[in-house]
N, C-alpha and C positions, 0 to 999 in steps of 0.2 A: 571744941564743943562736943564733936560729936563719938570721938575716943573717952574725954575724961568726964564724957556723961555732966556735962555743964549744959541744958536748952534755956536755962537763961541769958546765956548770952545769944541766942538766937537773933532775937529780936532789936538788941544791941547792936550786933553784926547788919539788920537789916539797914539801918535809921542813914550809916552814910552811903547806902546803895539807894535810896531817896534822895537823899542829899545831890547826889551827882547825876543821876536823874535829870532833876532840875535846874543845875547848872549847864548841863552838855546839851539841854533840849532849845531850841531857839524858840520853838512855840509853847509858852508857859501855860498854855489852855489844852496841851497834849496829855493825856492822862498815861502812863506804861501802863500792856498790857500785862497781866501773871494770869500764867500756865500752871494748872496742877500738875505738882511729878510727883507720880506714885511711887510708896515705897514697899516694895514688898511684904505682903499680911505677917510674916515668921520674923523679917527683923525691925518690923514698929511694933511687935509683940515684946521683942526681946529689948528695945533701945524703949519703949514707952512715948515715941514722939518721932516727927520726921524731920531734920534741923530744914532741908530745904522749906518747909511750910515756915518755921519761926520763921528764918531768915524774913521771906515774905512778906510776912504781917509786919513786923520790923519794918520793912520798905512803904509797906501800902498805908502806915499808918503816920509817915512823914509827909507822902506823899497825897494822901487823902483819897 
């Protein structure tokens, strides 16, 4: 994703990190928290995006 310049799969990549989330949590009323991780202002200049954030939204929007 983040060598061949694909952030569409970002979000793809997140959906079975929700996925398993939810399977491994015993309390299904647990929400995971997400950590912003900053990406350096020179290479989300140069890359256009931070795949850790897709990844993310990928995750947070399985997991609601």
């Amino acid at each position: 994703m983040k060598y061949e310049n694909q952030p569409e799969i970002g979000r793809v990549l997140g959906t079975p990190l929700g996925v398993a989330w939810f399977l491994n949590t015993p309390q299904l009323n647990k929400k995971p928290v997400v950590i912003l991780i900053l990406l350096h202002t020179k290479k989300l200049k140069e890359r256009g995006y931070n795949q850790a954030t897709l990844i993310a939204e990928g995750s947070c929007q399985r997991t609601g």
